[in-house]
N, C-alpha and C positions, 0 to 999 in steps of 0.2 A: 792622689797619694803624695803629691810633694810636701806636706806638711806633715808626713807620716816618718818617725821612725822609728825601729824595730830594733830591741840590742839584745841577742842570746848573750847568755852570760854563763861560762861554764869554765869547772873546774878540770885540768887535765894533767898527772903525771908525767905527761913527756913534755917533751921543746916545744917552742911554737912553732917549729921547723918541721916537726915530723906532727903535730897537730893535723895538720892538712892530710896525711899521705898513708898515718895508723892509727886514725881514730876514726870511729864511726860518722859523727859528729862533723869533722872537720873536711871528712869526703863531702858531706852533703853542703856544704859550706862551700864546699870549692865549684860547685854548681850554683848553687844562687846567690854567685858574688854580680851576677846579671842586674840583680834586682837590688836598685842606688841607693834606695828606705832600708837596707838588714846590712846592720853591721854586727858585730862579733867582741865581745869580750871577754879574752880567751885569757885565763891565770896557768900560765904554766910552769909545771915541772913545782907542783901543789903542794903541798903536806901538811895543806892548813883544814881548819873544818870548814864546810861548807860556809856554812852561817854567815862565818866571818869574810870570806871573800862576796859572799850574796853582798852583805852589810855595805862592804865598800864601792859595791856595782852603785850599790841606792845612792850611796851617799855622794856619788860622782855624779849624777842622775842629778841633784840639784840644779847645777849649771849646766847641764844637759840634757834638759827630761826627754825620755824616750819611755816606748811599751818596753819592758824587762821583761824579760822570757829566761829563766831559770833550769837548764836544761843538762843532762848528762854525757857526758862524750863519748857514752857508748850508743847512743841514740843515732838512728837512721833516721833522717827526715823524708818522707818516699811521697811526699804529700806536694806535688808541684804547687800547689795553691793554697800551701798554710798558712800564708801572710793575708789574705784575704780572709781564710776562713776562721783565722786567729783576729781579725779584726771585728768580725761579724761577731765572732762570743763574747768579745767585752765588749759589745753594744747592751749585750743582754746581763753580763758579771761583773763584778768588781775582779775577779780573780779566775782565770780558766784554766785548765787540768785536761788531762787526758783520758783518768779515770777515777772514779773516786764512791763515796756513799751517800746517799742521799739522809742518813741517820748515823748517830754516834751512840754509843754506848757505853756504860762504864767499866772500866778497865781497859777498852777497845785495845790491843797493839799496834793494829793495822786499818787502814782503811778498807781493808776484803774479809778481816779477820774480826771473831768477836772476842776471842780469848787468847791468854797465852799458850793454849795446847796450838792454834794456829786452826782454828775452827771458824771455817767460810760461813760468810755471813749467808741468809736467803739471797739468791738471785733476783728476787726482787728488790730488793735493797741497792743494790750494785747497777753502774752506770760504766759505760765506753767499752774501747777495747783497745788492746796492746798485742800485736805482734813480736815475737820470739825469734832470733835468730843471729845469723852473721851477715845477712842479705836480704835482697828480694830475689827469687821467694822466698820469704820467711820459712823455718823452721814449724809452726806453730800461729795460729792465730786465737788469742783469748777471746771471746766475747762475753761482757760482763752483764751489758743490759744495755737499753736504749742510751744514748748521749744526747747532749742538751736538755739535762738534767739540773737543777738545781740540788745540791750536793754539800753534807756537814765538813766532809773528810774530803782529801785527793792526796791522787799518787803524786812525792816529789817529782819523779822521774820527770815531768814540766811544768812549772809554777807561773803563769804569764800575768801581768799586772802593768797597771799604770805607771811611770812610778811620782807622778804630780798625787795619785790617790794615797801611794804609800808614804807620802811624804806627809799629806794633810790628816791623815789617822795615826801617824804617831807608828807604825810598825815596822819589824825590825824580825831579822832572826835570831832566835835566841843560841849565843852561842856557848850555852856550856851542852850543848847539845853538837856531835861532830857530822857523824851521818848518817845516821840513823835518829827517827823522831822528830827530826826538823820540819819535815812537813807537816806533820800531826799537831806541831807546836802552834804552826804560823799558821793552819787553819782554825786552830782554839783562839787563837788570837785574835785573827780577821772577824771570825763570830760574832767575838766579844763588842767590836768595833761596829756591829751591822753590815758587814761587808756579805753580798752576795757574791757566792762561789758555785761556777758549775763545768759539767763538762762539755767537750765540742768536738766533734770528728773531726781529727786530726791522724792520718796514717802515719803510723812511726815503725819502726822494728829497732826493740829495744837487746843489744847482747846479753844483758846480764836479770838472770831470776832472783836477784838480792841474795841476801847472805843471812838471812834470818836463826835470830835462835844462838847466834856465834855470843862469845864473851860481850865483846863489843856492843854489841844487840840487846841483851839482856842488860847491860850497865847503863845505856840509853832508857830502855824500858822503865828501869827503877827512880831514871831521876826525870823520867815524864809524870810519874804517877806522881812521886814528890813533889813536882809542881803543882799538878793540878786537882790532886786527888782524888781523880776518879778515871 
């Protein structure tokens, strides 16, 4: 593993002070500061859109390359051995996820959804699973379908990548997209690119169930379809 490193990359409202101490994210950081391959690159006290801080992760990643792991700071990592088992899925992905669809569809909103009423896809279709909560035990545990899955869509909630691969396909987040749809984007894109994406059992408990359907959401929505047309 000494040629191995590992850089979360996450966007978070508060200091980097209180990063550590009230953020999901930055608890479980404070644990696997053990492990000398994961480092942390942490943008605080945010207001930017994702995209655009992801963008800059990459683009530091040049003279730095590392695995980019794309990740939220309400995210519990409860997975002692996710750096292993995040290495094991991109032996097998260009791109690995938590959770995602193995098919896309048109108009899709969401990688669970097939319409904008917010109408779950077949269970067949659907890949991994995500826990709910403020802790372990989680609140809730989703099971969506089997993981290690090769998959059209995935949940932003963890985007893990190369970033020597994102460098040589030309990809990018697109950012007139803020936070909502970025993921959806940069999986159309990877597609496009022949980029294989799948999912990987990885235990997380995630705090927050998105904010779907809000203004925000919907304005996203409209300038996905814009793009891509379907």
């Amino acid at each position: 593993m000494s040629d191995i490193k590992i850089r979360l990359v996450c966007a978070t409202r508060v200091s980097l002070e209180e990063f550590s101490t009230q953020t999901a994210l930055g608890k479980s950081l404070a644990l696997y500061g053990y492990y000398p391959f994961v480092e942390a690159r942490v943008f605080a006290r945010n207001a930017l859109g994702l995209p655009k801080i992801y963008n800059e992760a990459i683009e530091e990643a040049k003279s730095s390359p590392a695995i980019l792991v794309f990740l939220h700071d309400d995210v519990h990592l409860c997975d002692f051995h996710w750096p292993l088992h995040l290495l094991e899925g991109l032996e097998q992905f260009h791109v690995v996820g938590i959770a995602g669809n193995i098919r896309r569809v048109p108009g899709q909103p969401s990688w669970a959804f097939v319409n904008d009423e917010l109408k779950w896809d077949s269970r067949a279709n659907l890949s991994g699973s995500v826990a709910h909560g403020t802790g372990y035990p989680c609140k809730d545990l989703l099971f969506y379908g089997p993981s290690m899955q090769e998959v059209k869509l995935l949940d932003g909630l963890m985007l893990a990548c190369k970033s020597r691969v994102l460098h040589e396909k030309g990809i990018r987040f697109d950012e007139r997209f803020d936070f909502h749809f970025y993921d959806l984007d940069f999986c159309r894109q990877a597609e496009a690119k022949g980029m294989r994406m799948g999912t990987w059992p990885i235990s997380v408990v995630h705090e927050s169930s998105g904010n779907l359907k809000s203004d925000a959401w919907k304005a996203g929505y409209r300038k996905y379809l814009d793009k891509w047309q379907d």
